[in-house]
OpenMM code with the backbone's topology and positions (N, CA, C; nanometers):
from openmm import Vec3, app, unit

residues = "UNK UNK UNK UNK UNK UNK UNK UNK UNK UNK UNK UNK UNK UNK UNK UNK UNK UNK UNK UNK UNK UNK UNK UNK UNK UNK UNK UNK UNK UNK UNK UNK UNK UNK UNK UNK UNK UNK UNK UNK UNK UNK UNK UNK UNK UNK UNK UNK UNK UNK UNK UNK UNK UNK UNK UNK UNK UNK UNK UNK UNK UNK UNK UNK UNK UNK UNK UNK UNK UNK UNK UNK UNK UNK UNK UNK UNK UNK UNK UNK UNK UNK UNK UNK UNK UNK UNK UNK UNK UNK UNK UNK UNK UNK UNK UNK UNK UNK UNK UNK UNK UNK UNK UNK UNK UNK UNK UNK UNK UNK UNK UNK UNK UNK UNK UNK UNK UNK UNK UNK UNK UNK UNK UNK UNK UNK UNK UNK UNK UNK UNK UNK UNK UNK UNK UNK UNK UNK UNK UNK UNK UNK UNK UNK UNK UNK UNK UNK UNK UNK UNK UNK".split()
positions = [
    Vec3(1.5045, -4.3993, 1.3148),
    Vec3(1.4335, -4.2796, 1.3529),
    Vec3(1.5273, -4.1789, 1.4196),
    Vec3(1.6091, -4.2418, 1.4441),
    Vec3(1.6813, -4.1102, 1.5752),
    Vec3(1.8246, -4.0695, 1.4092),
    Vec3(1.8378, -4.1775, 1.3505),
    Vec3(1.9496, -4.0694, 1.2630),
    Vec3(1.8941, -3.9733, 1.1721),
    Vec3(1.7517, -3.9875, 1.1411),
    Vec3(1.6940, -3.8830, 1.1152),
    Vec3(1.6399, -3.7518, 1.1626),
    Vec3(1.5891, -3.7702, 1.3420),
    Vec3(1.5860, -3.6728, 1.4277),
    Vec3(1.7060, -3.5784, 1.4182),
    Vec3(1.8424, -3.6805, 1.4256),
    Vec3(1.9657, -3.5988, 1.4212),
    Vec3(1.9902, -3.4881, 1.3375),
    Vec3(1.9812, -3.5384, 1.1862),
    Vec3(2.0010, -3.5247, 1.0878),
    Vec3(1.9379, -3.4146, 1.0710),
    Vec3(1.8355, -3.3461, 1.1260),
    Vec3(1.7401, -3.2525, 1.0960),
    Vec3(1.7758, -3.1647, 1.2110),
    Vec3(1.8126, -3.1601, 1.3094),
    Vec3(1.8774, -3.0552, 1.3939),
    Vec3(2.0043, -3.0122, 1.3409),
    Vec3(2.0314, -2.9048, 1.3722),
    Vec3(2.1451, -2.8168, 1.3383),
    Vec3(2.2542, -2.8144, 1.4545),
    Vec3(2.3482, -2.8793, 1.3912),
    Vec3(2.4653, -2.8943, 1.4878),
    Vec3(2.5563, -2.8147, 1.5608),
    Vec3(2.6142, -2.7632, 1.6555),
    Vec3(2.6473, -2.6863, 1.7275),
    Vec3(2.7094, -2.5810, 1.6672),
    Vec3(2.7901, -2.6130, 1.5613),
    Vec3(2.8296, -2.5182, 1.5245),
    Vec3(2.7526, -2.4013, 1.3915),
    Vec3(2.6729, -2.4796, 1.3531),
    Vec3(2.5722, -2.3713, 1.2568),
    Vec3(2.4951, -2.3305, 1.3695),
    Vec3(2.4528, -2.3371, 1.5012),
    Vec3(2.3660, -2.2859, 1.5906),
    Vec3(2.4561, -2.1761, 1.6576),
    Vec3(2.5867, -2.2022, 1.6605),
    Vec3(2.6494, -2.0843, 1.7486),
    Vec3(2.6502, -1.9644, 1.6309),
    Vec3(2.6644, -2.0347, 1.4917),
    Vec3(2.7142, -1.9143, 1.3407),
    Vec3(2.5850, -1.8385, 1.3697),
    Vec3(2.4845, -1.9042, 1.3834),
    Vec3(2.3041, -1.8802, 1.3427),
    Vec3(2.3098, -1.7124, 1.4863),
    Vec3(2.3702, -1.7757, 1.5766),
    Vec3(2.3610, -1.6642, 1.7233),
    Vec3(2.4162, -1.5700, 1.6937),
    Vec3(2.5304, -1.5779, 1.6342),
    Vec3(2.6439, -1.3997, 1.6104),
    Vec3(2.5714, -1.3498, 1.5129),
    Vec3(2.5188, -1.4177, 1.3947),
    Vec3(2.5006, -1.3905, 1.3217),
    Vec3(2.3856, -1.2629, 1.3419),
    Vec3(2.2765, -1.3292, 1.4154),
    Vec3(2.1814, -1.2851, 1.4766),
    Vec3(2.1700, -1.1609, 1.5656),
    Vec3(2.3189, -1.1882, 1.6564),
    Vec3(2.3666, -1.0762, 1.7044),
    Vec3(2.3683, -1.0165, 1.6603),
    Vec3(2.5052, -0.9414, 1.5890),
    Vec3(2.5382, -0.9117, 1.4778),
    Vec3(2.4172, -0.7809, 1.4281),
    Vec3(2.3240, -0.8417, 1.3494),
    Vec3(2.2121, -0.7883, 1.2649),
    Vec3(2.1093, -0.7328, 1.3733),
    Vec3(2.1189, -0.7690, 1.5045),
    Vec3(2.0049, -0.7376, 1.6050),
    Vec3(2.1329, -0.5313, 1.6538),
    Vec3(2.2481, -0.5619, 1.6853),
    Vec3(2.3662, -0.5081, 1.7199),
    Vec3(2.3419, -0.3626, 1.6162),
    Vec3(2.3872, -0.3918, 1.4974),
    Vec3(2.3089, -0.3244, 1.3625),
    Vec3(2.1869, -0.2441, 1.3735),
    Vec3(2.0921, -0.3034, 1.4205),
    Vec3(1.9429, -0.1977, 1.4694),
    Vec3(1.9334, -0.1184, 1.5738),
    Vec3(2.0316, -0.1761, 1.6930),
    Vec3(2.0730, -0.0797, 1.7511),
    Vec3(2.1208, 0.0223, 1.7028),
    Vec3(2.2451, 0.0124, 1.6743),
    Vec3(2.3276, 0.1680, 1.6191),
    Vec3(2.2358, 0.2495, 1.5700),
    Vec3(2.1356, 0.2389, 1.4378),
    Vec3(2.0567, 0.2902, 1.3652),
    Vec3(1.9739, 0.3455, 1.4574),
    Vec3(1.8604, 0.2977, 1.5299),
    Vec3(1.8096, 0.2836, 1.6224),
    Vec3(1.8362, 0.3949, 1.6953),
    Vec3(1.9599, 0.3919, 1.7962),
    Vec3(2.0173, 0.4788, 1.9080),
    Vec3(2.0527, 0.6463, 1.8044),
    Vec3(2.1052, 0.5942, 1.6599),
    Vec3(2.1293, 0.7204, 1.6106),
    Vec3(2.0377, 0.8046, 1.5719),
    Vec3(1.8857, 0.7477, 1.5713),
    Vec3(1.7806, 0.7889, 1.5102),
    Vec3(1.6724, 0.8775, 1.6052),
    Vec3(1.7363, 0.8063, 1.7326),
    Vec3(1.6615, 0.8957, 1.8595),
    Vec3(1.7733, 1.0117, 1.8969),
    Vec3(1.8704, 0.9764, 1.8849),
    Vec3(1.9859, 1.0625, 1.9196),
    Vec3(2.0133, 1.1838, 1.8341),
    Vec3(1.9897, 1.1969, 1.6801),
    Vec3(1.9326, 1.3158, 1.5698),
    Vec3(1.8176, 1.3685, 1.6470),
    Vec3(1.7293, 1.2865, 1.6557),
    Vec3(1.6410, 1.3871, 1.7191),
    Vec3(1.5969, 1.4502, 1.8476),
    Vec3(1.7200, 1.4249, 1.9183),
    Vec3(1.7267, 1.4612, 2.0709),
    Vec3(1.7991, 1.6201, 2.0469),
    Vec3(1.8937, 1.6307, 1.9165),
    Vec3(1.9565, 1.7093, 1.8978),
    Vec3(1.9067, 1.8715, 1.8033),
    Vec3(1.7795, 1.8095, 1.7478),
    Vec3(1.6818, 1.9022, 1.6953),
    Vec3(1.6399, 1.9868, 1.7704),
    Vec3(1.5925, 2.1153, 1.7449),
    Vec3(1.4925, 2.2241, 1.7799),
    Vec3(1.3824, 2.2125, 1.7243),
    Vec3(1.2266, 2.1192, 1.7707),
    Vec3(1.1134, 2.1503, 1.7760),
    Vec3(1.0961, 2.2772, 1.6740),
    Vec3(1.0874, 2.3132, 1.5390),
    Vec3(1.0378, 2.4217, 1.4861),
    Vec3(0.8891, 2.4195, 1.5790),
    Vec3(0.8575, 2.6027, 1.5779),
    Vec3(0.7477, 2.5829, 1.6347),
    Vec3(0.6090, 2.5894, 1.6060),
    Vec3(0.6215, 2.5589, 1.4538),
    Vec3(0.4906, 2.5785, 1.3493),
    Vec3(0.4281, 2.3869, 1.3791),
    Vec3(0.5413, 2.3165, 1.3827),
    Vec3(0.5009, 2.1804, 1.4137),
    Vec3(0.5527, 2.1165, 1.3249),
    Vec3(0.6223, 2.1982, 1.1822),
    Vec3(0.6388, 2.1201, 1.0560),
    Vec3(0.7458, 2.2319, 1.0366),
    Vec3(0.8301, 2.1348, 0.9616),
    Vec3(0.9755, 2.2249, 0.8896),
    Vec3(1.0862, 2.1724, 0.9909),
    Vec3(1.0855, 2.0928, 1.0924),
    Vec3(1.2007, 2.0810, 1.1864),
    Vec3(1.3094, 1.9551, 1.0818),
    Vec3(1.2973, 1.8859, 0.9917),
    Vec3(1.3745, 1.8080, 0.8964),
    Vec3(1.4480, 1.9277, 0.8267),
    Vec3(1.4244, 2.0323, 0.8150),
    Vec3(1.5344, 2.1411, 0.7267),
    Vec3(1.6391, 2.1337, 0.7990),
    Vec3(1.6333, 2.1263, 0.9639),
    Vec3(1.7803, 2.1208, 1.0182),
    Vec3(1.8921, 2.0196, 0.9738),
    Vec3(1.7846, 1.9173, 0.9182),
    Vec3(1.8531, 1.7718, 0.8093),
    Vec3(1.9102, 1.8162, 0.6884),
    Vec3(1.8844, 1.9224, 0.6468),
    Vec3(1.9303, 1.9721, 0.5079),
    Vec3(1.8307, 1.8960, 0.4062),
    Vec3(1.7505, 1.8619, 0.4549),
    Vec3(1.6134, 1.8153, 0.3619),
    Vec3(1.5355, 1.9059, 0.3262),
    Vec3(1.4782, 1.8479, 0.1767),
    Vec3(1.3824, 1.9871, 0.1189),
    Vec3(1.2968, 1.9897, 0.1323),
    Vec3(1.2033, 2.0908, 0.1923),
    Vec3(1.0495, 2.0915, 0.1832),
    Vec3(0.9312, 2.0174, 0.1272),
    Vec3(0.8683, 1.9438, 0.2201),
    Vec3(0.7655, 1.8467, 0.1895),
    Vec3(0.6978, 1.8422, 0.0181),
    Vec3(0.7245, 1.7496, -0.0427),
    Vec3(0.6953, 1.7785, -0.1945),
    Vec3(0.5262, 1.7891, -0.1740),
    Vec3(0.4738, 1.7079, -0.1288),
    Vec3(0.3168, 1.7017, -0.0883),
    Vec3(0.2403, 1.8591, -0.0609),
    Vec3(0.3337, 1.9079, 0.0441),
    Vec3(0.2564, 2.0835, 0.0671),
    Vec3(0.3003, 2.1741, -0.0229),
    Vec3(0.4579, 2.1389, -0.1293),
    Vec3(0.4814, 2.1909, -0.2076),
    Vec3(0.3823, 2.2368, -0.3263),
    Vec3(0.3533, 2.0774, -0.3738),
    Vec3(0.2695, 2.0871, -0.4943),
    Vec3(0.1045, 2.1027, -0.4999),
    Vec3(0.0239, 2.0398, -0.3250),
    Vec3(-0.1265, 2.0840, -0.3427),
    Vec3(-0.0937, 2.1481, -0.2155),
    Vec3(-0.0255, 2.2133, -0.0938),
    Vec3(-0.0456, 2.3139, -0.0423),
    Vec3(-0.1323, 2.1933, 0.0843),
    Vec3(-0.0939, 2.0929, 0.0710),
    Vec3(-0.1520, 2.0381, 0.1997),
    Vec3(-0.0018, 1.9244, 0.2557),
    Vec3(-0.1002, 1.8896, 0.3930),
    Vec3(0.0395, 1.7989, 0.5187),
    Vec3(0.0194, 1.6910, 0.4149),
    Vec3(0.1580, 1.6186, 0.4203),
    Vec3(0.1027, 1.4502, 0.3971),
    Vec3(0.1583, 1.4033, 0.5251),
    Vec3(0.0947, 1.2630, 0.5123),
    Vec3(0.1050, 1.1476, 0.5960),
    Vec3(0.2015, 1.1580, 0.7206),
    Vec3(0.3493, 1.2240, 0.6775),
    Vec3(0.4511, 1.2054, 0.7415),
    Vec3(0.4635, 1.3241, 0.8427),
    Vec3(0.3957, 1.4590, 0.7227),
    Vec3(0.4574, 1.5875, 0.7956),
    Vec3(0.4343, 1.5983, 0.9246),
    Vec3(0.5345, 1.6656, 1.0158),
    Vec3(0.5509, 1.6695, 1.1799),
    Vec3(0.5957, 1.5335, 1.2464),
    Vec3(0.6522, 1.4351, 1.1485),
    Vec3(0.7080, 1.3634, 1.2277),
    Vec3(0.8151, 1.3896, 1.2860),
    Vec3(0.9420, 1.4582, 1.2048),
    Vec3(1.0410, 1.4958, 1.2827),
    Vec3(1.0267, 1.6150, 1.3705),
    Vec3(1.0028, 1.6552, 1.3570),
    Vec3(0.9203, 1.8028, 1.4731),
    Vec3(0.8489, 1.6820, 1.6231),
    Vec3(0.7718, 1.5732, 1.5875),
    Vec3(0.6941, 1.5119, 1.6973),
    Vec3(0.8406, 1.4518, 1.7629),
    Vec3(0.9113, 1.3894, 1.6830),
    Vec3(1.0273, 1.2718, 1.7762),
    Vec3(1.1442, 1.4039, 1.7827),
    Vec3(1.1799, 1.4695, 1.7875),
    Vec3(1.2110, 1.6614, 1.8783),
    Vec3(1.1531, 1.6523, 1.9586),
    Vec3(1.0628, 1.6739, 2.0005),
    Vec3(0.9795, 1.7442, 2.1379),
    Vec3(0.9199, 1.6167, 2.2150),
    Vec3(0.9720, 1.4753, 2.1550),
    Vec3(0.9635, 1.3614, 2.2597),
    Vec3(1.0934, 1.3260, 2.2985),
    Vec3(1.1511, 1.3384, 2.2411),
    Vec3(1.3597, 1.3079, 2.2821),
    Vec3(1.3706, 1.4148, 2.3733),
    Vec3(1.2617, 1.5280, 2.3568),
    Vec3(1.3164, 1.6129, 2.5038),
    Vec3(1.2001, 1.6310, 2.5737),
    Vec3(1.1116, 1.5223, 2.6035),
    Vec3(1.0021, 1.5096, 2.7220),
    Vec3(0.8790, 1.5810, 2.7090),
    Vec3(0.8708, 1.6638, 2.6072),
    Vec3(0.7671, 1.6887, 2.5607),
    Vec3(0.6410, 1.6319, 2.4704),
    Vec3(0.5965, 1.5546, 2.5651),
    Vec3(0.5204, 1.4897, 2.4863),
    Vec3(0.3791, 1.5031, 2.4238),
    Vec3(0.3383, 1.6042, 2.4824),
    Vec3(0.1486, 1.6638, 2.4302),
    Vec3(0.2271, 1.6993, 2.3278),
    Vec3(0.3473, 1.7814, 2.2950),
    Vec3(0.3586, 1.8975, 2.1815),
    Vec3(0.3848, 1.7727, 2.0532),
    Vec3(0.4764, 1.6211, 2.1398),
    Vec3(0.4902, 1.5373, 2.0070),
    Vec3(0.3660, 1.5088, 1.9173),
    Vec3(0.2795, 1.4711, 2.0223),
    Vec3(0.1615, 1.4202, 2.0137),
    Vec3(0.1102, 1.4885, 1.9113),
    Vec3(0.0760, 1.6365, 1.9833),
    Vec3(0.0285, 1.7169, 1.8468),
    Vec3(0.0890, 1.7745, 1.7062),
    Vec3(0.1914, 1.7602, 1.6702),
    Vec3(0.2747, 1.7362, 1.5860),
    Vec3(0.2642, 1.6420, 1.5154),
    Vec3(0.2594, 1.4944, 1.5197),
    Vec3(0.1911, 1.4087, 1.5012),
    Vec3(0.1709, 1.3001, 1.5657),
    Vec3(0.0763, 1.2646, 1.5955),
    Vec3(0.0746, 1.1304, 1.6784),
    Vec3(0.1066, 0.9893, 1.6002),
    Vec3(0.0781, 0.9849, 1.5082),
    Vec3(0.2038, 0.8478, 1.4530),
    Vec3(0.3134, 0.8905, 1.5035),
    Vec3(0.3845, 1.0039, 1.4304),
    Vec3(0.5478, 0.9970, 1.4970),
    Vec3(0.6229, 0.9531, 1.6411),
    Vec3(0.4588, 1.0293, 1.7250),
    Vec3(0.4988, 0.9847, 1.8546),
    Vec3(0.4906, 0.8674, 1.9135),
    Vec3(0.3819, 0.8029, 1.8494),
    Vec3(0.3804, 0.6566, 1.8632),
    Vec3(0.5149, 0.5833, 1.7797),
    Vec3(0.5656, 0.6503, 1.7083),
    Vec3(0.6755, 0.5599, 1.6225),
    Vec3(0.7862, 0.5494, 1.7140),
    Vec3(0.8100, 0.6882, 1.7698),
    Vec3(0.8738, 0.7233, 1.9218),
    Vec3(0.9181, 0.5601, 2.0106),
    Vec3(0.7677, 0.6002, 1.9875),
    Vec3(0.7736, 0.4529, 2.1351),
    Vec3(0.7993, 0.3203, 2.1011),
    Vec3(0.7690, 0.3152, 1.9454),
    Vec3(0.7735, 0.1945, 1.8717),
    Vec3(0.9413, 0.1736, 1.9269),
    Vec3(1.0034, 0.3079, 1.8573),
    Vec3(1.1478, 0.2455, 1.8447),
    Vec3(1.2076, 0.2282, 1.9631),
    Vec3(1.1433, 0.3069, 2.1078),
    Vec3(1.2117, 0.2872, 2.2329),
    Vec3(1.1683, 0.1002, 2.2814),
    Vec3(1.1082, 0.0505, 2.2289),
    Vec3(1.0268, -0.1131, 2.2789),
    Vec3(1.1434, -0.1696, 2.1854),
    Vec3(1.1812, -0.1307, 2.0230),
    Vec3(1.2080, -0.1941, 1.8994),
    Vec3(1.4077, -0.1996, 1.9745),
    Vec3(1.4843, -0.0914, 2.0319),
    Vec3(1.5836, -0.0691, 2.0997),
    Vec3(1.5999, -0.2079, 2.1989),
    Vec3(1.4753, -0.1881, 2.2905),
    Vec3(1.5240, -0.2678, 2.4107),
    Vec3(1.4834, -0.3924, 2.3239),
    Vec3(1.4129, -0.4780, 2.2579),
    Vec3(1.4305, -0.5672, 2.2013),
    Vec3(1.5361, -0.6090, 2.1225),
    Vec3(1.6331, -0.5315, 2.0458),
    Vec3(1.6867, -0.5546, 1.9934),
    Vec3(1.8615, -0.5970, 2.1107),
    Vec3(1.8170, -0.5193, 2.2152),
    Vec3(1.9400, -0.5354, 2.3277),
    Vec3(1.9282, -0.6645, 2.3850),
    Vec3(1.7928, -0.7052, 2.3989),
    Vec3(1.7767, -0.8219, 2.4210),
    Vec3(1.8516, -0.9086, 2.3326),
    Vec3(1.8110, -0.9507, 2.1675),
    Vec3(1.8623, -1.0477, 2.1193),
    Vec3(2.0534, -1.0660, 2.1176),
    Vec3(2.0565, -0.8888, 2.1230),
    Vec3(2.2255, -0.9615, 2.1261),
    Vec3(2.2376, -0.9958, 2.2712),
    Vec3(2.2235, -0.9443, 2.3863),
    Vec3(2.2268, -1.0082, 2.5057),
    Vec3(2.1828, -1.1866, 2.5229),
    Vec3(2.0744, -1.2317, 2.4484),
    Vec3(2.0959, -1.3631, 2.4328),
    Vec3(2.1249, -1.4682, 2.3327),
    Vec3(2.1382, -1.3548, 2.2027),
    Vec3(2.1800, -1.4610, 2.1003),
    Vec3(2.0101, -1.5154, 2.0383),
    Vec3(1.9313, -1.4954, 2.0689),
    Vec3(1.7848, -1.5807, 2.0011),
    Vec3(1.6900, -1.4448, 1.9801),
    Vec3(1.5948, -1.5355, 1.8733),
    Vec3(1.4687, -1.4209, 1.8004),
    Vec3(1.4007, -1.4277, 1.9643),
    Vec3(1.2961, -1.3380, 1.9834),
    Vec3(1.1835, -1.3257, 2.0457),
    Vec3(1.0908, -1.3983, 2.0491),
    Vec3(1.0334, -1.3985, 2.1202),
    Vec3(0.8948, -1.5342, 2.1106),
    Vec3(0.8307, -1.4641, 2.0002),
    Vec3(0.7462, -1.5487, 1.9308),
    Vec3(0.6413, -1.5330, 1.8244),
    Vec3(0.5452, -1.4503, 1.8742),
    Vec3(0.4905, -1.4586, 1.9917),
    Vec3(0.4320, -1.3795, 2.0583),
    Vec3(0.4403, -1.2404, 2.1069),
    Vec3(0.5536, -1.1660, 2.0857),
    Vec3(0.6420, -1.0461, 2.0637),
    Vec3(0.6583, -0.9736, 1.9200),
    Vec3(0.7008, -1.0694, 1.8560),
    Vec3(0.7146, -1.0429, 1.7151),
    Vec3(0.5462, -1.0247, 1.6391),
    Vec3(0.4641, -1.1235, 1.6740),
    Vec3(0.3475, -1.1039, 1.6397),
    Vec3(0.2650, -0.9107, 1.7264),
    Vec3(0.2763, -0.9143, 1.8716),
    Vec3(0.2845, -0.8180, 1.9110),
    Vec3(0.3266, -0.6663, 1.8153),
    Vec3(0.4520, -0.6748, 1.8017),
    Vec3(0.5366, -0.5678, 1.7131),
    Vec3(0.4636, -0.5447, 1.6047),
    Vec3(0.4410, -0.6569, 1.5113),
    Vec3(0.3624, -0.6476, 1.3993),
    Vec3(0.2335, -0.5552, 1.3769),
    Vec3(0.1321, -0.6158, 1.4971),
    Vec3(0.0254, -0.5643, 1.5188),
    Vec3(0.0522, -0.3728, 1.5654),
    Vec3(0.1694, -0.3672, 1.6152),
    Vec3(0.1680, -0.2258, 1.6650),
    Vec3(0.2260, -0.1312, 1.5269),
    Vec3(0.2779, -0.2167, 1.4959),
    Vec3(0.3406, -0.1119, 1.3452),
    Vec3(0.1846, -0.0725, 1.2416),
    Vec3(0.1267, -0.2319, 1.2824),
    Vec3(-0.0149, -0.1694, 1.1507),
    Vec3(-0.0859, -0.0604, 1.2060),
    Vec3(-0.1045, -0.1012, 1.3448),
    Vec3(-0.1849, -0.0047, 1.4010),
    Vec3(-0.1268, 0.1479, 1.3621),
    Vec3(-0.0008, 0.1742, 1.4324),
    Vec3(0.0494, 0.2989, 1.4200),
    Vec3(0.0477, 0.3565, 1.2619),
    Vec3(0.0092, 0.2941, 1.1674),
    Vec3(0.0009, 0.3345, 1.0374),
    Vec3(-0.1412, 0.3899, 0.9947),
    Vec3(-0.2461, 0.3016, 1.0793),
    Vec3(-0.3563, 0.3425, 1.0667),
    Vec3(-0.3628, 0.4561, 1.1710),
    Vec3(-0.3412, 0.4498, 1.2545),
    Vec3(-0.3249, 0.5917, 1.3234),
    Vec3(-0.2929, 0.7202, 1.2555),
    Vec3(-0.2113, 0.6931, 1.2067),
    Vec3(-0.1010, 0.7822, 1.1837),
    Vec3(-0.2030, 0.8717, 0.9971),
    Vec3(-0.2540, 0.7712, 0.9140),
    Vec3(-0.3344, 0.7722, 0.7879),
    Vec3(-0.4764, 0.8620, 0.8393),
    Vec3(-0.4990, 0.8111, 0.9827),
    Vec3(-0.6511, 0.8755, 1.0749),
    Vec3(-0.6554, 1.0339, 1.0867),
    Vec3(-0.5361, 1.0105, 1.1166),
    Vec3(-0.4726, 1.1842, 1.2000),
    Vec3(-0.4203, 1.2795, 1.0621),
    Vec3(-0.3986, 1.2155, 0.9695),
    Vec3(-0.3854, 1.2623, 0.8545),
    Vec3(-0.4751, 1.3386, 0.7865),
    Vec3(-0.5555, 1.2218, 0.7646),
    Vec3(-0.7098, 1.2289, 0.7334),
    Vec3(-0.7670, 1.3815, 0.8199),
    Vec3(-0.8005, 1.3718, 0.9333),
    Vec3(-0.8446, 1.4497, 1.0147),
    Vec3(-0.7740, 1.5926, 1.0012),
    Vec3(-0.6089, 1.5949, 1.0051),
    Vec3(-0.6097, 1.7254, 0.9712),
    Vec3(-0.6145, 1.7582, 0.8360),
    Vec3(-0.6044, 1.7156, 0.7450),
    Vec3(-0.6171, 1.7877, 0.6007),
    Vec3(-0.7610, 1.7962, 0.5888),
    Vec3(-0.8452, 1.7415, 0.6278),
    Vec3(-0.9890, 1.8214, 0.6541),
    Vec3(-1.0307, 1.9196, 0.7204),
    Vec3(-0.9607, 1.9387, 0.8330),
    Vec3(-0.9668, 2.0377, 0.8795),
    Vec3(-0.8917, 2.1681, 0.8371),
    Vec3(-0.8254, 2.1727, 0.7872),
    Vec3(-0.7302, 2.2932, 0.6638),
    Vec3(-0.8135, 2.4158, 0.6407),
] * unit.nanometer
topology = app.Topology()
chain = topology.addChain("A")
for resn in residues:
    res = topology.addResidue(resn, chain)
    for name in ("N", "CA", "C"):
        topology.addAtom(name, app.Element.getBySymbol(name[0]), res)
């Protein structure tokens, strides 16, 4: 029984590979992460609420292009602008998914500082957490959608 217990644990050295590794890829979401709040710390809030991604050299929303209405996304980069600089009613109203995505990624940051700081996943209970906040913020985000293209 016990050379089989053995046998089925992972020996020190695939557990230390398993940690950098982990690092590593947690290290990775940072950068992205830090660069993704950091673009948009560097934006100007257009002040229509929508169009602040042109400073990206991105082209105009194909969605308002072709039926003349927001989709799903529009004012997200305009919302995470005017939350990278403390403005947060204006993120809000801009869009509130974005601003909730905001916060997603400021929780998704310090988690991720965590794993390289210890080398291990998060409790299941975190990760399950995260999960639940991403669906939510989608249904949010589909709500507020909803709501303004009816209102148009």
């Amino acid at each position: 029984m016990d050379s089989l217990r053995s046998s089925l644990q992972p020996d020190r050295e695939t557990t230390a590979l398993r940690s950098w590794s982990l690092r590593i890829a947690a290290a990775s979401l940072v950068v992205v992460l830090v660069g993704l709040l950091a673009t948009a710390w560097t934006l100007n809030p257009d002040a229509s609420g929508l169009g602040t991604h042109h400073q990206l050299g991105l082209p105009p929303c194909s969605i308002r292009v072709l039926f003349g209405i927001r989709c799903p996304s529009c004012g997200m980069t305009t919302s995470w602008a005017h939350a990278m600089n403390g403005e947060f009613r204006a993120a809000a109203r801009a869009s509130v998914g974005g601003f909730l995505l905001v916060l997603y990624a400021l929780g998704g940051l310090a988690t991720m500082l965590q794993i390289v700081r210890r080398g291990k996943m998060p409790a299941e209970k975190t990760i399950r957490h995260f999960t639940i906040a991403l669906i939510a913020i989608a249904v949010v985000t589909l709500a507020d959608w909803g709501v303004r293209v009816l209102g148009q």
